[in-house]
N, C-alpha and C positions, 0 to 999 in steps of 0.2 A: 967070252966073245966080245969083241969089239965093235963098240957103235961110230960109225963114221958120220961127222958131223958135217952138214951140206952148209957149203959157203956158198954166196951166189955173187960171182965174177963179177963187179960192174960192167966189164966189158958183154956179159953174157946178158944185160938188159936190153927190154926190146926199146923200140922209139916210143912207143906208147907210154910205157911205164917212163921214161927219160922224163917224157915231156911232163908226166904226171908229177914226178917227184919234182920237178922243174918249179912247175907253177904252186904244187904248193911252199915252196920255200920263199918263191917269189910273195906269196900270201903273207908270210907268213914276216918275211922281213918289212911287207909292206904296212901290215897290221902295228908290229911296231914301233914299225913311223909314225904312225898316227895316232898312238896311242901313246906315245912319246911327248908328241907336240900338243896334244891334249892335256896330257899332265902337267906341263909348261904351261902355256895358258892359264891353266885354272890358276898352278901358283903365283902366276904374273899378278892376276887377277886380284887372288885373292891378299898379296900384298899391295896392289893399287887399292883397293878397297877402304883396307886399314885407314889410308891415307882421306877419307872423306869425310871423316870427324874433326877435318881441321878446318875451320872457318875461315876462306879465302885461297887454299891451296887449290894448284890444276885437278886435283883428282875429287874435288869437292864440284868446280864448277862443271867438270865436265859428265858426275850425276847429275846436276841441274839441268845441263843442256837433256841428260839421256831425259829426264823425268818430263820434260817439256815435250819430248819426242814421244811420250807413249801416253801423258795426259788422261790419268782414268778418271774421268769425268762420270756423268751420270748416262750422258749419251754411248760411253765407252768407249769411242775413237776418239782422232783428233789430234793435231798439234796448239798447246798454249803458247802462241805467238806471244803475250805480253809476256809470260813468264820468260821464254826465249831472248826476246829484245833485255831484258833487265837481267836476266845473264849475263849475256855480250856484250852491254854497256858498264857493269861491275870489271871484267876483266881489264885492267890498271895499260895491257899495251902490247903491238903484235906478240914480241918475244914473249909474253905470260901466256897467248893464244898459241902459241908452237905449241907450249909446254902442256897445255889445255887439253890439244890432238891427241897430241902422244898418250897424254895419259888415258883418255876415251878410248884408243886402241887397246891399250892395255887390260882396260875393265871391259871390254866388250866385243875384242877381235876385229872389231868393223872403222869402215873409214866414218872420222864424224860427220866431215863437211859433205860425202855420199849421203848419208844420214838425211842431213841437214836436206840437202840439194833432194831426197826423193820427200821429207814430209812437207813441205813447203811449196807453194805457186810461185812461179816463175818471180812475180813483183817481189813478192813476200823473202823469197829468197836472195833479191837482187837488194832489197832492205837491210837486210843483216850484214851482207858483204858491205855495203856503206857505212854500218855503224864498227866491222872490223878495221875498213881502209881508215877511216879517221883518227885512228887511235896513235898514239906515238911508239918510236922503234922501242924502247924499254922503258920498264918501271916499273916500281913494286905496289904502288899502291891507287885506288881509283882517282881518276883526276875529273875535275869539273870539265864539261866541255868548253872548249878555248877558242876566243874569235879567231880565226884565223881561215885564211883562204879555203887549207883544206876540210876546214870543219863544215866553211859555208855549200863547201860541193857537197859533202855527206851528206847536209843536212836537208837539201835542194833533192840527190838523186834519191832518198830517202823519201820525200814527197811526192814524187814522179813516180819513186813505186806504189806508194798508197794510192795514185788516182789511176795506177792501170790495173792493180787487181780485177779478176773475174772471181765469181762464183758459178761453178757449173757453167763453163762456158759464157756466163751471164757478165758484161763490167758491173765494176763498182765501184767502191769508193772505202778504202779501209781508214776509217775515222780514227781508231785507236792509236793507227802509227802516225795521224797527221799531229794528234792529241799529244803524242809522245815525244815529238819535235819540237812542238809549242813549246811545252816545260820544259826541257833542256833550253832554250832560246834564256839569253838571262834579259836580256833589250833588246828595244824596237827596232832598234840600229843591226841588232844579228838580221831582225826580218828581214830588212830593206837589202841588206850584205847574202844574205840568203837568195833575194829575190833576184838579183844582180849575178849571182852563180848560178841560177836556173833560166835565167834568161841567156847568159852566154851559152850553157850546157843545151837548150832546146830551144833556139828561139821563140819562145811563149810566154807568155808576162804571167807572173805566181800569182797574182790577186784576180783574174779573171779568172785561172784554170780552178784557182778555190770555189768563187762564189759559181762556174760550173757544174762543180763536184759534187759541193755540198749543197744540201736543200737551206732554207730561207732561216730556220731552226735550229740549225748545223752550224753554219757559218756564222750566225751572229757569238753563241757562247764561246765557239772558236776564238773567233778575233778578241774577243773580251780577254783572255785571258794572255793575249799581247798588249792588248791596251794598257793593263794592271803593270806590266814591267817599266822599268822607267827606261827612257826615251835613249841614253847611251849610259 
């Protein structure tokens, strides 16, 4: 006896079942997109990675920036601004900062300077853009900071952001980055050059908006450690 074997006609599917077999394929090719580009990633990743045991390459500074970003401190949040600042001030010049990005995308999926721009307050973050703008279009290796007009605006909108910081809403006055200006400053001649580009940039003279700023305590060690440089 013969067993007749039931074929079932595509055409003899209902709309239900279509749609069904539909969306799981849709699923199913969609699953492996993403589990595709997942795989990618990790290996992107995990050959950026490699590349952070080399001391001064992009994929090294741009764990510093990530480790600066997540900062396990004892409080457990937080971003480390100085450690941040003395990142970005190592990186030798834009084009090593391109390469910086990319490589942070790489190890992390994410944009840096998003990053940057959410752990950051408004000043805080308009700081670090002034210590990238100042840097020259290429180079390989860190350069001392250079009197030069555009150093003196960096160094000016740099100060402008440490006197608008808030905390919770509250002003303030972020010491650390004025402190961090100071020492890059080689002479007294940068201050006065400094003060000269904060004055065109904001009509406001920089030695009033300091002894403002700062308390009685503040501003003297401050200025002390301008005084210590020689005159030009």
């Amino acid at each position: 006896m013969k067993t007749e074997t039931s074929v079932h006609n595509p055409d003899e599917f209902t709309l239900k079942e279509k749609l069904t077999y539909g969306i799981v394929g849709l699923l199913m090719i969609g699953g492996s997109f993403f589990i595709g580009r997942s795989l990618i990633r990790k290996a992107r990743a995990t050959a950026e990675e490699k590349k952070t045991y080399e001391d001064g390459s992009p994929a090294t500074f741009a764990k510093q920036i990530n480790m600066a970003f997540e900062n396990d401190n004892w409080l457990g949040w937080g971003t480390d601004e100085e450690a941040l600042r003395k990142t970005l001030q190592a990186i030798p010049s834009k084009d090593a900062m391109r390469k910086v990005i990319n490589s942070y995308q790489k190890l992390y999926a994410r944009s840096m300077m998003a990053d940057m721009q959410s752990e950051l307050t408004t000043s805080e973050y308009s700081e670090m853009l002034a210590i990238i703008a100042a840097k020259p279009e290429t180079g390989s290796s860190e350069v001392t900071a250079q009197p030069t007009p555009l150093q003196y605006q960096s160094w000016a909108k740099r100060l402008k952001s440490a006197f608008d910081i808030t905390y919770w809403m509250f002003p303030g006055t972020d010491e650390d980055a004025i402190k961090a200006v100071f020492m890059e400053m080689r002479t007294q001649a940068d201050f006065w050059q400094t003060a000269a580009a904060y004055q065109s940039l904001y009509g406001s003279e920089l030695l009033k908006d300091l002894q403002s700023e700062l308390e009685v305590w503040e501003y003297v060690p401050m200025m002390d450690i301008l005084m210590k440089k020689p005159k030009t």
